[in-house]
N, C-alpha and C positions, 0 to 999 in steps of 0.2 A: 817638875812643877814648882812656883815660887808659893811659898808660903807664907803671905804678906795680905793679912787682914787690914784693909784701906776703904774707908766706902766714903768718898768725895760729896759736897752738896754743890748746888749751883744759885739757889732762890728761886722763890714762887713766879709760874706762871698760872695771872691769875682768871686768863681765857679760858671759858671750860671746854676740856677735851682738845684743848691746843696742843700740850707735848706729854708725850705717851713716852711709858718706860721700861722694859719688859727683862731680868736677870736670866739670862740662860743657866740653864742647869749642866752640872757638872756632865763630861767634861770640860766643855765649854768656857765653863764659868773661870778655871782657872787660867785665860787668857782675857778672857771678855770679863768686864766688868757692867755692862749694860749695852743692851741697845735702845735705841730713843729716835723717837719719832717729832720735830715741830711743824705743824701747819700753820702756817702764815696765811689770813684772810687778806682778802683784799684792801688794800689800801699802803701805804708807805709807814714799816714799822721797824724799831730796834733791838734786837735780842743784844742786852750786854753779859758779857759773857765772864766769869769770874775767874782766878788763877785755883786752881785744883793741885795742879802736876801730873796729869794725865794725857795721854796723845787720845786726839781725836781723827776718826776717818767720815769725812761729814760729804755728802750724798745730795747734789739735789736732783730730785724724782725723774724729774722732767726734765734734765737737760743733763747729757752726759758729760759736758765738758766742764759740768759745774759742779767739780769733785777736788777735794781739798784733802789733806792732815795735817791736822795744828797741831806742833806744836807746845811742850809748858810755857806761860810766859808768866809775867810778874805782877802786870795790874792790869785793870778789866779792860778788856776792849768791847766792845760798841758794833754789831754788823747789823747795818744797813741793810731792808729786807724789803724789797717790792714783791707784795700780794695778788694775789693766791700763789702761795706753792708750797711744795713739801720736800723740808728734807729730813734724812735719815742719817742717823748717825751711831758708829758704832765705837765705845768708850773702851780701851786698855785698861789692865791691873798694869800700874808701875810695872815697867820694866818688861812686862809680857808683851809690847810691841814687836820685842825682837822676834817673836815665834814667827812673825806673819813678815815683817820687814826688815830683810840683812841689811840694812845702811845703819850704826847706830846713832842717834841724834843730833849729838855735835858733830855730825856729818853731811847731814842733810841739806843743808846751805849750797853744797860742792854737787852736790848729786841736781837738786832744784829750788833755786831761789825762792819759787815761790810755793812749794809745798803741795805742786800737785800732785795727786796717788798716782796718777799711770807711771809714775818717775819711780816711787818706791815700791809698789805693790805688781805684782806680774800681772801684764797684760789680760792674761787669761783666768787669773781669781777676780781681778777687776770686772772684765764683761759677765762672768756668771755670776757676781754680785749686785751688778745694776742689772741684768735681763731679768734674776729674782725677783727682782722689786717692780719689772712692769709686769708681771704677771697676776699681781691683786692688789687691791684697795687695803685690805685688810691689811692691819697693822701685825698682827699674830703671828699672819701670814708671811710677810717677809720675813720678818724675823727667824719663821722657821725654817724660809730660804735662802737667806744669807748664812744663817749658823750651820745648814747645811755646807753650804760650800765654801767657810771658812774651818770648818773642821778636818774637811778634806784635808787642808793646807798647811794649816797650825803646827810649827813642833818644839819642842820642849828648848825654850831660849837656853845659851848656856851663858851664865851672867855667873859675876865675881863675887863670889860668897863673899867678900870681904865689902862689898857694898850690899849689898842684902842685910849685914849686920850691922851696917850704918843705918837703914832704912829703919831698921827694926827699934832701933836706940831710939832714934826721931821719933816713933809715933809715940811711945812708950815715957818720952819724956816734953812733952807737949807745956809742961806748968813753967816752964826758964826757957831765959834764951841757952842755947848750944853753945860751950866754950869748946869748939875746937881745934885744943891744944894737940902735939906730938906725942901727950900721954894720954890723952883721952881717942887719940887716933890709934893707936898701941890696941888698943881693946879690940881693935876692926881687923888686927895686923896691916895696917896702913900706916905712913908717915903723912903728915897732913898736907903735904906737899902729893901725895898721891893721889891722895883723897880728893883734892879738887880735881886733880886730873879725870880721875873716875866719875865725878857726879858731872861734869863738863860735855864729856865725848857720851855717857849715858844716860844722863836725869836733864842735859841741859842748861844745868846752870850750878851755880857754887852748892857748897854743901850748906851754909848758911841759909843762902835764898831757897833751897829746898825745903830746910826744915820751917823757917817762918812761915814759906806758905802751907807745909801741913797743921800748923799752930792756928796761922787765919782759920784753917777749913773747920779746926774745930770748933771755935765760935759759930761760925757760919752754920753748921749742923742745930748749936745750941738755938741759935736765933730762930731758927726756921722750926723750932720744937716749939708744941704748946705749952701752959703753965712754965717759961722760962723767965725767972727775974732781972730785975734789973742789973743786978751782979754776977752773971753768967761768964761776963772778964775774968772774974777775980783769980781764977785757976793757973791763964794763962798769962795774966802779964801783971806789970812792976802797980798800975793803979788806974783808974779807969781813965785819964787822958792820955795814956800811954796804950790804953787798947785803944780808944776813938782813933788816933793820930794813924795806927797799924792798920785798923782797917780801912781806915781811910786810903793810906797809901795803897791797899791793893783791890778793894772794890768801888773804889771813885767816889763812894759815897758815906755818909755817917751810920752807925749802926741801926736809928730809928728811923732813916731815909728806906736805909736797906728793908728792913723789917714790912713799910708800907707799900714797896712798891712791886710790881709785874717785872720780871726781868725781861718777856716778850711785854711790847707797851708800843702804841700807835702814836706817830709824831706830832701829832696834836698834842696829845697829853706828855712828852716829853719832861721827866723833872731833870 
């Protein structure tokens, strides 16, 4: 089991009873890190979607070919969502993708360009995972039909303790940026030349760009907390136009854009 305390935000949706969120309980949990549910009413809306570093296996209801996994990326993307429909989505702990998916990340390009599951996920966890889901309306209810038949499947990733202790550095040192040098990679038993290798082929991207987006994620939590001040930066970066600029760069928008808005939002009201 990986033992990497991580709990990602995304921002308010602020349609009530639009996206549901539901934490499996252990076992489970130490693979899954959420499952979530968005229903899209009718009409032409945008879910933008924030950098986490998380894969995602997203589901829509009603159509089976409309099955995806994203995924870390670096700044927010924008999906385009014609209403009614619903999809389901079930959210990774760092690294725990490997239990369910042998391709590992920076491979997946080679395997399928465009990230559909039937490429990475066996045919047949695939269909007992969408036949759960036409089986009730209930949100509960899938959830406990999916975690059924992803449990089945799940097994213990085997991942490189020496990125694990990279991971662990990153959350743990969230207030600076990450110097690393060949003696602060010494600590992981990595040379830092390794070290990219490692977070490339399994996190998807540099060690760098890793750890700044677990640094964003922290504001982001902060922001979306009530009673948070104005100085909620001050932890993690150099001074507050150096946080503005940061978050700008990876959620499209300024921190009091972010703060006001619906991350699901109908294209009328578009900011």
């Amino acid at each position: 089991m990986l033992d990497i305390d991580y709990q990602p935000a995304q921002g308010s949706v602020t349609l009530q009873n639009a996206y549901k969120v539901y934490v499996p309980p252990p076992p489970l949990s130490h693979w899954i890190h959420s499952f979530w549910q968005l229903d899209v009413p009718f009409g032409e809306h945008f879910y933008r979607s924030m950098p986490d570093n998380c894969v995602d296996w997203i589901i829509n209801v009603g159509d089976i070919d409309d099955n995806v996994i994203v995924s870390p990326f670096l700044s927010s993307i924008e999906f385009p969502l014609s209403g009614p429909v619903s999809y389901f989505g079930v959210r990774f702990r760092v690294l725990a993708n490997q239990g369910l998916i042998p391709h590992p990340i920076g491979e997946w390009d080679a395997v399928t360009p465009d990230t559909r599951s039937l490429e990475l996920v066996s045919p047949s966890v695939f269909m007992e995972v969408f036949e759960g889901l036409q089986r009730t309306t209930s949100f509960s209810e899938r959830c406990k039909y999916v975690g059924t038949a992803l449990l089945r499947e799940v097994k213990s990733p085997s991942v490189d303790r020496r990125l694990v202790s990279f991971i662990r550095y990153c959350l743990h040192n969230t207030e600076s940026v990450i110097q690393l040098s060949d003696k602060q990679c010494a600590e992981f038993g990595v040379s830092a030349r390794q070290l990219r290798r490692l977070t490339q082929l399994h996190l998807g991207m540099s060690p760098k760009s890793f750890s700044s987006v677990l640094r964003f994620q922290k504001t982001v939590k902060q922001l979306t907390q009530e009673n948070q001040g104005a100085s909620s930066w001050a932890a993690h970066y150099y001074d507050q136009s150096h946080f503005i600029r940061e978050f700008k760069r990876f959620s499209g928008l300024t921190p009091q854009e972010f703060k006001r808005m619906s991350v699901l939002y109908n294209r009328q009201n578009r900011r």
